[in-house]
N, C-alpha and C positions, 0 to 999 in steps of 0.2 A: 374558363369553362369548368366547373366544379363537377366532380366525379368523382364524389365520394357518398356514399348511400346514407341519408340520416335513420336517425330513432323511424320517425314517420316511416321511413319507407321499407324496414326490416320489419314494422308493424302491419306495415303493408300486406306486406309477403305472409306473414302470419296466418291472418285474418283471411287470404286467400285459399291457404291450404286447408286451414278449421272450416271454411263456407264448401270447398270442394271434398272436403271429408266427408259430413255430414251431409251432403246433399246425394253425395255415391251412396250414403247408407241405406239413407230414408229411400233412394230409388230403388233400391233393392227390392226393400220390401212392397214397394209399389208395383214394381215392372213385373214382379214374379208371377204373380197369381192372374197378374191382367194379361201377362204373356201366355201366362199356359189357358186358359179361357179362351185367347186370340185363335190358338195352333188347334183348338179342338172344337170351341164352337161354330155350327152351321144357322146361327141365328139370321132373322134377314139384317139386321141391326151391324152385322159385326164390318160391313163395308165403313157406315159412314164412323166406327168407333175407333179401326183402323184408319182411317183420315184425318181425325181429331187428334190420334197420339203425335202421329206423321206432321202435325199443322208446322211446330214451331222449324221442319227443316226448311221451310221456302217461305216463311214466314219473316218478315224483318225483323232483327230483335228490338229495335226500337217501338214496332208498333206493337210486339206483345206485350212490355212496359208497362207502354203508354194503357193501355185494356188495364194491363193488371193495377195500376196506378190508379184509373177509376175506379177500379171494382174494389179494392183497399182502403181509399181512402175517403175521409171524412163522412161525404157523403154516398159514398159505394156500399151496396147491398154487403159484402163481408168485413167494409169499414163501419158499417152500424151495427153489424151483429158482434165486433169483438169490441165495441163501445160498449153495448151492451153488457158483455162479458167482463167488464172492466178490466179488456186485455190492452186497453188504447189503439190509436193508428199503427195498421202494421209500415207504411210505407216509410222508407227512411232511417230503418233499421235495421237491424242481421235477422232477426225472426223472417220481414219480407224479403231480403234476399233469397235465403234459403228457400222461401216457397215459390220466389218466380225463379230462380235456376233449377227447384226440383221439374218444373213444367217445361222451360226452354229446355232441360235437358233430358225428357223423358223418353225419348223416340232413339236416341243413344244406348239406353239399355233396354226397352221393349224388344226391338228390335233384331238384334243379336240371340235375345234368351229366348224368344220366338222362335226365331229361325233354328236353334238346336235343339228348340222342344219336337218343333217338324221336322227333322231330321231323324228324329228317335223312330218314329214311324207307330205302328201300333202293336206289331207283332210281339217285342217286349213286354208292354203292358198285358199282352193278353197271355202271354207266358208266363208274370207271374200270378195273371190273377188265375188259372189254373191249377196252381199251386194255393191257393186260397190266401193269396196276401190282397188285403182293405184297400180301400184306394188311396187313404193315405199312407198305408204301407210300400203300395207302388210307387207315390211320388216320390217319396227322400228314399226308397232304398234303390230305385233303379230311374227314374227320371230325371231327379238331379245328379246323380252322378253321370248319366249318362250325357248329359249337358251341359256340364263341366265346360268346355273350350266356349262356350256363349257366355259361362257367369265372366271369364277371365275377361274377354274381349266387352264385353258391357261396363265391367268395373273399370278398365282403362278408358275407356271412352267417353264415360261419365265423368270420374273425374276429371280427363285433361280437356274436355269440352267446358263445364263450370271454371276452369283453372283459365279460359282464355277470351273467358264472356266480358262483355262493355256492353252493346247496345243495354239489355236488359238490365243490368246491376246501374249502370249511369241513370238511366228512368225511372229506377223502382225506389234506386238506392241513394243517388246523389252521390257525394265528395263530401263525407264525412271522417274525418282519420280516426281511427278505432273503432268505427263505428261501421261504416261502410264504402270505407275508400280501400277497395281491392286492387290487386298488379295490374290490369288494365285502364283501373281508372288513374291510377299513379301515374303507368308512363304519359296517357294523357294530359296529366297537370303540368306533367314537368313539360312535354313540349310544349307546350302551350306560353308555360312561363322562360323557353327558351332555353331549359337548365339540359341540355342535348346530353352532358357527360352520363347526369344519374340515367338520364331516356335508356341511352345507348348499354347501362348497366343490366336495368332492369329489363330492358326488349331480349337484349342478348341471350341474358338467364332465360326466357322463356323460347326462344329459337334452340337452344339449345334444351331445354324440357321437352319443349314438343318434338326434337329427333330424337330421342332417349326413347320418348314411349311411342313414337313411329316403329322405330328398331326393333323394340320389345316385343310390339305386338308382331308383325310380322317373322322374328325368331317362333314366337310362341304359337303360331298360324305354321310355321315349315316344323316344328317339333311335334306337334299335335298330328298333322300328316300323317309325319313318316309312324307314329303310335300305331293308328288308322290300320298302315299297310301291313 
């Protein structure tokens, strides 16, 4: 039974960590302003737009894939427009990974930086806008800070939710080494092909990632508390 980790599969790992980087980053800057718009508008709109973020948790990820895999490719509406673009097919690449695990894993960070924008309540804001601070003076000097324990809890979750995705990355992405054969799709291959030592290598590391940033966060949830009190 061979259990020793190849090139491939430290490549692996790599490629994991650079897709769950940048995919925590780009959400950031997505989740932020879509969050704070979520906690403060009364549109009639904002029910079905909270649904949409919310889809991919009870959503299969194979079937958001498979959607994103038509709409991608060749002949999908955003597979002709980056023909178009002479950006080529995104499907089968890291470019499309990274845009279908920004989607599967968008409701991960909404979410959380929502719920601490509602939490701030309004009284704050209207404390400093009394003080004549602009409304973007209110957001970064007293809304982001004050919502602080959502950005932390959001960046963890985004990234070790991306760091443990298969449906989506196998449909979108395939089993490409370097390309787009991420930690889930690795241990995959290897059971598949029987090679149980590196499975049990590679599953382990991420059994043990996933308590690391369980732990984390919940330290960081009983530290933040007791701040609170």
């Amino acid at each position: 039974m061979e259990n020793i980790l190849t090139s491939a599969d430290l490549q692996a790992v790599w490629l994991t960590l650079r897709l769950a980087s940048i995919t925590t980053i780009l959400l950031l800057l997505i989740a932020t302003p879509l969050a704070w718009w979520l906690s403060h508008s009364r549109k009639w709109y904002k029910g079905p737009v909270s649904a949409l973020v919310a889809l991919p948790l009870v959503l299969p990820p194979t079937v958001l894939g498979f959607y994103l895999l038509l709409l991608m490719g060749p002949h999908g509406p955003v597979g002709e427009l980056t023909k178009a673009m002479h950006l080529g097919a995104l499907p089968f690449t890291f470019a499309g990974l990274v845009i279908g695990s920004v989607l599967f894993s968008l409701p991960f960070a909404v979410q959380p930086i929502q719920n601490a924008f509602e939490s701030i309540g309004r009284r704050p804001l209207e404390v400093a806008a009394t003080l004549r601070a602009g409304a973007w003076d209110r957001f970064y000097s007293v809304a982001l800070p004050l919502a602080r324990p959502g950005f932390y809890t959001a960046i963890i979750l985004a990234f070790a939710h991306t760091v443990g995705e298969f449906g989506v990355v196998l449909m979108l992405g395939g089993n490409i080494p370097g390309e787009t054969r991420v930690l889930s799709v690795a241990i995959y291959s290897h059971v598949e092909a029987v090679e149980y030592g590196a499975a049990h290598l590679l599953a382990g590391g991420m059994v043990l990632f996933s308590f690391i940033v369980l732990l984390s966060l919940y330290l960081a949830g009983g530290k933040l508390a007791k701040d609170v009190r």
